[in-house]
C-alpha positions as CSV (number, residue, x, y, z in Angstrom):
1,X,17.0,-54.9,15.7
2,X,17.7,-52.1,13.1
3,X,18.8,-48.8,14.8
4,X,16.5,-46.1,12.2
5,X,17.3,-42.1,13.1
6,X,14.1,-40.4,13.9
7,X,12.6,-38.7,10.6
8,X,12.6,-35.5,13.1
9,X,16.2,-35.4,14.5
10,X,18.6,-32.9,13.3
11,X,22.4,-32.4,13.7
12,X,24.7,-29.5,14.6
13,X,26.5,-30.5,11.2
14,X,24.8,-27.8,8.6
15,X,22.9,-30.3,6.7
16,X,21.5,-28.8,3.0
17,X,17.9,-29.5,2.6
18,X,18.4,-31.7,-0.4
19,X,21.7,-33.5,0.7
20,X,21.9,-37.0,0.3
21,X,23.8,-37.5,3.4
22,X,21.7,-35.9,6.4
23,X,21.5,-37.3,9.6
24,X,18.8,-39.8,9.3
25,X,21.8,-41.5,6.6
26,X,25.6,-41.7,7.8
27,X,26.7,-44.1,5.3
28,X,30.3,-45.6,6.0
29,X,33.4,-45.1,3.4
30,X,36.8,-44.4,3.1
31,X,38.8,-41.3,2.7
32,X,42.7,-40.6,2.3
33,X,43.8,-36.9,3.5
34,X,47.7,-37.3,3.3
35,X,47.8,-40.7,5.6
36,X,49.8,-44.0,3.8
37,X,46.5,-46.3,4.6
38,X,42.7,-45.0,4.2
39,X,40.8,-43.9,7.1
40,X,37.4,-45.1,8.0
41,X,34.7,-42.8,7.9
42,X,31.0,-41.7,8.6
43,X,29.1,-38.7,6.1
44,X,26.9,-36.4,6.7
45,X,26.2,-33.2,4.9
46,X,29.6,-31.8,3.0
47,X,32.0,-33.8,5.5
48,X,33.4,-37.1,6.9
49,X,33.8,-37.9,10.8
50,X,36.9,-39.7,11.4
51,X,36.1,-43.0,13.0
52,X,39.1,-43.5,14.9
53,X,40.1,-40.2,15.7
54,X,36.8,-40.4,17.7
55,X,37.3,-43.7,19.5
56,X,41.3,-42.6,20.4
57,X,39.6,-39.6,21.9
58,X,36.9,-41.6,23.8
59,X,33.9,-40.5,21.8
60,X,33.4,-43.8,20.2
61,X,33.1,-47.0,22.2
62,X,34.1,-50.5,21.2
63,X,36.5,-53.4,20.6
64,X,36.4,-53.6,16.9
65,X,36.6,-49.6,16.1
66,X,39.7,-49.2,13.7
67,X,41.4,-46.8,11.2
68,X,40.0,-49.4,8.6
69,X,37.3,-50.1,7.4
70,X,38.2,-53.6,6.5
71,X,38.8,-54.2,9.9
72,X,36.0,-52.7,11.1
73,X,34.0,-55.5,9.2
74,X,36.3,-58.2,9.9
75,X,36.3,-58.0,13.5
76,X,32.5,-56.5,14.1
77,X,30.4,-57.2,11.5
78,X,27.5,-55.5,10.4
79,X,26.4,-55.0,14.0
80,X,29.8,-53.0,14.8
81,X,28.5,-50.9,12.0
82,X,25.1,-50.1,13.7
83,X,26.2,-49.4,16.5
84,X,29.3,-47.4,15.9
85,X,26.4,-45.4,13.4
86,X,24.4,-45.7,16.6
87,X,27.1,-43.6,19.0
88,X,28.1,-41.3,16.1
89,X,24.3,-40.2,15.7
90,X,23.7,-39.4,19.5
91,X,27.2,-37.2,19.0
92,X,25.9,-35.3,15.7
93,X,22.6,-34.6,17.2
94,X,21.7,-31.1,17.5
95,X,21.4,-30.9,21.1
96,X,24.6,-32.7,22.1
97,X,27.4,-30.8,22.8
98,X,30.1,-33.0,23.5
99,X,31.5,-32.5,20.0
100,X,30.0,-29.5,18.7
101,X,31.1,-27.1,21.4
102,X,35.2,-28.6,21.3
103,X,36.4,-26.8,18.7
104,X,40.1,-28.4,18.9
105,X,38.7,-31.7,18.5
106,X,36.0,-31.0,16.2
107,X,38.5,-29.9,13.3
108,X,40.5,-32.6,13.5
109,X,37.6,-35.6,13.2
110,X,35.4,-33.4,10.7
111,X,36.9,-32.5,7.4
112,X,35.1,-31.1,4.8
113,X,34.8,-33.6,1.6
114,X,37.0,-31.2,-0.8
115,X,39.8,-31.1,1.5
116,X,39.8,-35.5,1.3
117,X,40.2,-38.5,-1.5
118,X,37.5,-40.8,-1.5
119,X,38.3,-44.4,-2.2
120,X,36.4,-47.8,-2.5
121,X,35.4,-48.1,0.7
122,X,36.4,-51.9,1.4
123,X,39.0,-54.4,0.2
124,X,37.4,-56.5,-2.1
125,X,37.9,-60.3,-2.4
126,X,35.2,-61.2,-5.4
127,X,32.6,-59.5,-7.5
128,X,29.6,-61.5,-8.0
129,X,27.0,-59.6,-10.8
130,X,23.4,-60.7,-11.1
131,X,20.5,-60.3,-14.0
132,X,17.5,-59.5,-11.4
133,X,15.6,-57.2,-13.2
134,X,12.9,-59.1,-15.5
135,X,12.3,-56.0,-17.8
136,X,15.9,-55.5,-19.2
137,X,16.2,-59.6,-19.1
138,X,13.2,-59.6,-21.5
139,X,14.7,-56.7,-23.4
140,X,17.3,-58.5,-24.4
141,X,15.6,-61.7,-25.3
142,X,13.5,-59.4,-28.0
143,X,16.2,-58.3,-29.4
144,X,18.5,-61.2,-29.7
145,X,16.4,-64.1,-29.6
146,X,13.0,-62.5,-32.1
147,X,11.9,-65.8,-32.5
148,X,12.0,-67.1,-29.3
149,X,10.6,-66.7,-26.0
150,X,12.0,-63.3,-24.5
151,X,12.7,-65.2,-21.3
152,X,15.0,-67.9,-20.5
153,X,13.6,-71.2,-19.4
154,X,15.2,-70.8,-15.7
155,X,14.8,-67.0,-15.3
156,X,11.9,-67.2,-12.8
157,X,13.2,-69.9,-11.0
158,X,16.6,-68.6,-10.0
159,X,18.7,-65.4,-9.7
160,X,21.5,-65.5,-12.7
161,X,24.6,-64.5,-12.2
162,X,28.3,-64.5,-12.7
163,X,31.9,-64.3,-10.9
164,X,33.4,-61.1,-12.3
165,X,36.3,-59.3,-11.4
166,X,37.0,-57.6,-8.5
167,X,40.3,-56.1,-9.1
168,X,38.9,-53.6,-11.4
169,X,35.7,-52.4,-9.1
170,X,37.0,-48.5,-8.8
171,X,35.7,-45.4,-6.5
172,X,33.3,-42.8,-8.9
173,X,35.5,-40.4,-10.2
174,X,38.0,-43.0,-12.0
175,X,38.3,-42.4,-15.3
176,X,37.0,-45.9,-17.7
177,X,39.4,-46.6,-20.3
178,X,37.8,-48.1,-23.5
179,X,38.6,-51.8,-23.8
180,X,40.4,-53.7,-26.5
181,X,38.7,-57.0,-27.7
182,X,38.0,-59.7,-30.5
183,X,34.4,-58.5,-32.2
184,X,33.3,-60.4,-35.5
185,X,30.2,-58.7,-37.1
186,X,27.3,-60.8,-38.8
187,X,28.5,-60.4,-42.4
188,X,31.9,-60.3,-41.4
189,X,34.0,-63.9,-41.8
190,X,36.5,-63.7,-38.9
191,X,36.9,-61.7,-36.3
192,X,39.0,-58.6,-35.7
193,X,40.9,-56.9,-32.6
194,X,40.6,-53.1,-31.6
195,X,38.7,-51.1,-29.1
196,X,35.1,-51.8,-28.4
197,X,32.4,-49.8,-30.9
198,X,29.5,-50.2,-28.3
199,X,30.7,-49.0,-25.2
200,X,27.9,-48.7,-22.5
201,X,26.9,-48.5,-18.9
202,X,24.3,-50.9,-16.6
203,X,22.5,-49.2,-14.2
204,X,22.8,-51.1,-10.7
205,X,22.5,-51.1,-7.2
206,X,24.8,-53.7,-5.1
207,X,25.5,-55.0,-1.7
208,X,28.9,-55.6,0.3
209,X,29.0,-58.6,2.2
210,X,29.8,-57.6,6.1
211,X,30.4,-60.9,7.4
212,X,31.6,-64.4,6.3
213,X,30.1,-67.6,6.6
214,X,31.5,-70.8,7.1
215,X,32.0,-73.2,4.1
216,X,29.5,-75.6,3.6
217,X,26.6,-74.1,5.4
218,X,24.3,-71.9,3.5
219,X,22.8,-68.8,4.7
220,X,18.8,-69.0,5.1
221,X,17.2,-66.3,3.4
222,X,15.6,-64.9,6.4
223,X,18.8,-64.0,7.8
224,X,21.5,-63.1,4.8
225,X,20.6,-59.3,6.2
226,X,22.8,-60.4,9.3
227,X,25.3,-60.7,6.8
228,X,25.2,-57.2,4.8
229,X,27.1,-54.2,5.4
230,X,24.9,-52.0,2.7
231,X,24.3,-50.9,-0.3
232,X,25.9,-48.7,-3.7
233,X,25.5,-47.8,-6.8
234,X,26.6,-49.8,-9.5
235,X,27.7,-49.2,-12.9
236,X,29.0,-52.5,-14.4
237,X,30.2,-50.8,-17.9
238,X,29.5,-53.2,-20.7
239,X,31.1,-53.6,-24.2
240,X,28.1,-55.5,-26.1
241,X,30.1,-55.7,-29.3
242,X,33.0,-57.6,-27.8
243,X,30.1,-59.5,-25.3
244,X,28.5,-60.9,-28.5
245,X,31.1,-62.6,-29.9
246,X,32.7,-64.0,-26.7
247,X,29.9,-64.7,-24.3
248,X,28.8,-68.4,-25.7
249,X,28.9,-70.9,-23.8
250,X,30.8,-69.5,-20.7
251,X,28.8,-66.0,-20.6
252,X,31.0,-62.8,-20.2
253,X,34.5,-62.4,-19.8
254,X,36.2,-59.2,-21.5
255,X,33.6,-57.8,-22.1
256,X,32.9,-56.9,-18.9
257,X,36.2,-57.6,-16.5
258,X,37.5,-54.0,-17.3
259,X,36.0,-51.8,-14.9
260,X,32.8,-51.7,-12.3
261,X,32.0,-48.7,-10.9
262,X,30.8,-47.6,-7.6
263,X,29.6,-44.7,-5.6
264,X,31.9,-44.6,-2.1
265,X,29.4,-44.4,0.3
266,X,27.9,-48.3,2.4
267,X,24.3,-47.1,3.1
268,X,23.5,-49.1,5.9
269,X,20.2,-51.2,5.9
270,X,19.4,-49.4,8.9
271,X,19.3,-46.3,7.1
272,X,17.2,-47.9,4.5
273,X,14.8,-49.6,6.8
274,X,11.9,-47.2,6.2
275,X,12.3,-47.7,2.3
276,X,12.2,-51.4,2.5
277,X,9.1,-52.7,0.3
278,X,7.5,-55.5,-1.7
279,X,9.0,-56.7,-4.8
280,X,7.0,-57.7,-7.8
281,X,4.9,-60.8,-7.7
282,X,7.0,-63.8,-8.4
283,X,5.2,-66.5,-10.8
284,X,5.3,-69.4,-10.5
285,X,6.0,-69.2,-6.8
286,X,9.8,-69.7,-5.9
287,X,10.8,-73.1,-4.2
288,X,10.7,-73.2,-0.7
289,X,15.3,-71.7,0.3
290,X,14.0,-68.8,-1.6
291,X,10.8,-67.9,0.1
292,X,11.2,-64.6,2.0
293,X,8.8,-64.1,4.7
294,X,9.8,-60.1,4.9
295,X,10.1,-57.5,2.3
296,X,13.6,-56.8,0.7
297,X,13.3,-54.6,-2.2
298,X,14.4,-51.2,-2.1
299,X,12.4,-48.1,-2.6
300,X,14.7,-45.9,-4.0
301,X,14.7,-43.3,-7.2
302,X,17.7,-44.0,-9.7
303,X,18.7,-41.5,-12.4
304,X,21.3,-41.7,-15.4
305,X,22.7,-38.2,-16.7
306,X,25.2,-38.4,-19.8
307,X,27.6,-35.2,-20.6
308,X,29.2,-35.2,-23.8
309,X,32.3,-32.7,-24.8
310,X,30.4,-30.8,-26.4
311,X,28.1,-30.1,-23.9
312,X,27.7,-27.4,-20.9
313,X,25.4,-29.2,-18.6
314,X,24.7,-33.0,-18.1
315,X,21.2,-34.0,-20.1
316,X,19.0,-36.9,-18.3
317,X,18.5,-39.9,-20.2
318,X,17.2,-42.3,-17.6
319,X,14.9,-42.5,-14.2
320,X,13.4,-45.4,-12.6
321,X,13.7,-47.3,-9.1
322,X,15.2,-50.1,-8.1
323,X,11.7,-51.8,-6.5
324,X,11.9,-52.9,-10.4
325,X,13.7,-55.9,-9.7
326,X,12.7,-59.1,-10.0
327,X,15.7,-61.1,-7.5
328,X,15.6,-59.1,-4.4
329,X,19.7,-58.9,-3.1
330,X,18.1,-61.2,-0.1
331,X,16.9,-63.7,-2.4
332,X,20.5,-63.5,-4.5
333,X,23.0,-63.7,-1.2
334,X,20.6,-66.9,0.0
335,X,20.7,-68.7,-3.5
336,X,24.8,-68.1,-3.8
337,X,25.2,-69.7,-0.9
338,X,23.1,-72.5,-0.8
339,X,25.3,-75.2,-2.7
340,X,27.6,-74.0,0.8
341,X,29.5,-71.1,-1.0
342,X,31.9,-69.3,1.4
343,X,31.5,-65.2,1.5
344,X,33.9,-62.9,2.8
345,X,33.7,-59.6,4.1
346,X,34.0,-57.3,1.8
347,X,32.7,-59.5,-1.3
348,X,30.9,-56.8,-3.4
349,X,27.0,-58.3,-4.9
350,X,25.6,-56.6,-7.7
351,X,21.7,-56.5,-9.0
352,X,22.4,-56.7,-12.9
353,X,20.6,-53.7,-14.8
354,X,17.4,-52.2,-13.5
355,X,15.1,-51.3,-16.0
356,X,11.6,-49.7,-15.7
357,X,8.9,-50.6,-18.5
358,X,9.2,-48.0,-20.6
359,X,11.6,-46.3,-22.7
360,X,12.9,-43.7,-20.2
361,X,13.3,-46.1,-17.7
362,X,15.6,-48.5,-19.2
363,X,19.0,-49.0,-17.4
364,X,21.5,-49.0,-20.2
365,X,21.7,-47.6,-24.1
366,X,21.5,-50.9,-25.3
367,X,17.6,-50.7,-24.2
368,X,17.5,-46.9,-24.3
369,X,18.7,-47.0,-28.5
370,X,17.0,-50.5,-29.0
371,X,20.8,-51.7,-30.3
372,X,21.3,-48.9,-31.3
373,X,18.2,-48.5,-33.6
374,X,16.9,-45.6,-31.7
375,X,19.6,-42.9,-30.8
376,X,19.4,-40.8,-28.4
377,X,19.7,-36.8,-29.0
378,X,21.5,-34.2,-26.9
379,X,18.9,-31.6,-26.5
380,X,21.6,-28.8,-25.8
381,X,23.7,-29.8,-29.6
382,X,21.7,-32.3,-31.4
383,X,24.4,-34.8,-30.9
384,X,23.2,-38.7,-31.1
385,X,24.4,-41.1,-28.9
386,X,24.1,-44.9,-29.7
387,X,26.2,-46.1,-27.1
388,X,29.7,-44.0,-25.3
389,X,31.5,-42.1,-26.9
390,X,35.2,-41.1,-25.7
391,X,34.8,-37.7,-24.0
392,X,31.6,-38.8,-22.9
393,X,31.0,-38.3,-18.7
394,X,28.7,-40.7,-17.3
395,X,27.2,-40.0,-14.0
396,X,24.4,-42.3,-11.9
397,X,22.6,-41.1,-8.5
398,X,20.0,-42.7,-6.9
399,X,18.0,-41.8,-2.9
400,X,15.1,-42.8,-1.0
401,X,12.8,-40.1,-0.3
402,X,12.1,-39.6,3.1
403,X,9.0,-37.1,5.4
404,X,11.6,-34.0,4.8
405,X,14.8,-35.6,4.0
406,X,16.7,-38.1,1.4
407,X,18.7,-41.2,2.3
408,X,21.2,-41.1,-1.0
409,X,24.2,-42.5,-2.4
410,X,25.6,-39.6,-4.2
411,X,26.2,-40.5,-7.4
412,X,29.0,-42.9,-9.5
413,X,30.6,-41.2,-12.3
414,X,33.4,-41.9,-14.9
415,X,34.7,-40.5,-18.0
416,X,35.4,-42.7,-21.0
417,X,39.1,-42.5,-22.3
418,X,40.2,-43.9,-25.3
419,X,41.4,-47.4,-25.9
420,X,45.2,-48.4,-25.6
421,X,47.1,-48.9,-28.4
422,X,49.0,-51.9,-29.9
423,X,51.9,-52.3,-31.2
């Protein structure tokens, strides 16, 4: 049974009326203020609660609370996670005054989030990305395949994916350094080496894996949401020139092993119960491992804002919601694993692009400029933008709207930096 925060309830914690991270949320992450390893944490408003300054003081109960976060997980689980989020909302609430009214002990568990390092909040093993959203999957088939059905023959039979690379998922914040690759244009008659001309972000929402299964036994769709810790933003950058040349027959592999970024916060499905909704019809109906007999999509707003150097304020180039997907992360977790896939905690699932169906909605430039056929202009200089520039700062935010209050993410963002050189 999910543990969901009263719409009502209110902490002591000053709590802007807009914040992402207000009681009803305490997402999980991981902080460094000055310590050699990261420190577990819980948000709300402008600060983190130290997890295991709590429990060594006796305000947190429970076998598996640690300094880590990793631990946390390997030891508890998702279920450790709600309930230490359960004892750490009756200590935040307004009319408890266990931790409010000790100030000693209050200033050294709550630290404001200026005075700390955010880091990827979990160790992680592998980095699976999907393609669940049907309108940029159909996108793409226009463009690249005129002449053809835009959908591929399996597509709405089976959530696509791919391994990618985990060692280079990084915290928002990290600068993205422009990858080096092979690109061959159409005219051109072999290929050349340099840094990648169409730089560009995917909009995407993902999952980390609180739990491991044992090998050989799949996980029934029905109950893969034993085995998530919650959700983040995604941005799976994407060099489509480099992709293109190097994606048949294996799919991607440069092109996008570079870097995956990720906001720092674990929203807890418990925090996203109430914004749990129905996907979009599925036709023809699934077969029978993928059948959901609950809701699984998310109901939450997703925006794109791009700031180039010439520019004093970010300009908005995309909104839409991530209910747009086709694959719901249940139905992607339950299809992994059926062939008896193991999963570890910590293994990081992502939701491939999510694209509304319309122009403003699409989740990457690659939609947004139709290849690049349709720029997009800064408002503020007049600039175009075709795909990323160096210079260029990238930010993504996304939140469920709540009776008076958001559940958020905060946002993942990145500045481009130019491309190594070779010798």
């Amino acid at each position: 049974m999910r543990f969901v925060v009263p719409s009502d309830a209110t902490s002591w914690v000053e709590v802007a009326n807009d914040s992402h991270f207000p009681i009803q949320n305490l997402p999980f992450g991981s902080v460094d203020y000055g310590s050699v390893d990261a420190s577990a944490v819980i948000r709300i408003g402008d600060y983190v609660l130290d997890l295991f300054e709590l429990y060594d003081n006796g305000l947190l109960h429970g076998e598996a609370v640690s300094a880590s976060l990793d631990d946390i997980l390997d030891e508890g689980g998702p279920e450790t996670l709600s309930d230490i989020r359960r004892q750490v909302f009756e200590l935040l609430r307004s009319d408890n005054a266990k931790l409010r009214d000790n100030k000693g002990l209050r200033e050294r568990v709550l630290r404001h989030i200026d005075d700390v390092d955010v880091r990827v909040p979990v160790t992680i093993p592998a980095f699976v990305d999907f393609c669940s959203g049907i309108n940029p999957a159909s996108n793409v088939g226009k463009m690249f395949r005129p002449d053809m059905p835009p959908l591929l023959p399996n597509y709405r039979h089976l959530p696509v994916g791919y391994n990618g690379r985990a060692s280079s998922v990084v915290a928002s914040g990290e600068p993205v350094i422009r990858p080096n690759g092979q690109t061959k244009g159409a005219n051109d008659e072999l290929p050349t080496f340099g840094p990648s001309k169409e730089l560009d972000f995917e909009l995407e929402m993902g999952f980390f894996v609180g739990k491991a299964n044992e090998m050989g036994v799949p996980i029934p769709i029905d109950q893969v949401d034993k085995y998530m810790a919650g959700l983040v933003l995604v941005n799976d950058w994407s060099a489509r020139d480099v992709q293109r040349w190097e994606y048949q027959p294996l799919g991607p592999f440069l092109a996008k092993s570079f870097a995956t970024s990720i906001s720092p916060w674990i929203v807890t499905l418990d925090a996203l119960e109430p914004f749990m909704v129905k996907g979009p019809s599925q036709d023809p109906e699934v077969l029978p491992y993928l059948k959901a007999t609950k809701p699984f999509h998310f109901d939450v707003h997703l925006e794109v804002w791009l700031l180039t150097p010439k520019m004093s304020k970010p300009q908005r180039i995309c909104a839409t919601n991530a209910r747009e997907l086709y694959w719901s992360m249940a139905q992607q977790l339950a299809h992994q694993t059926c062939n008896g896939t193991p999963i570890d905690a910590g293994d990081l699932y992502a939701t491939g692009t999510i694209s509304g169906d319309q122009s403003g909605t699409f989740g990457s430039l690659l939609e947004l400029t139709w290849r690049g056929t349709q720029p997009i202009v800064m408002e503020e200089t007049g600039e175009e933008r075709r795909f990323l520039e160096d210079g260029d700062r990238l930010t993504m935010t996304g939140y469920a709207q709540g009776p008076g209050f958001r559940v958020g993410f905060g946002e993942v963002t990145a500045e481009v930096m130019p491309a190594p050189s070779f010798p």
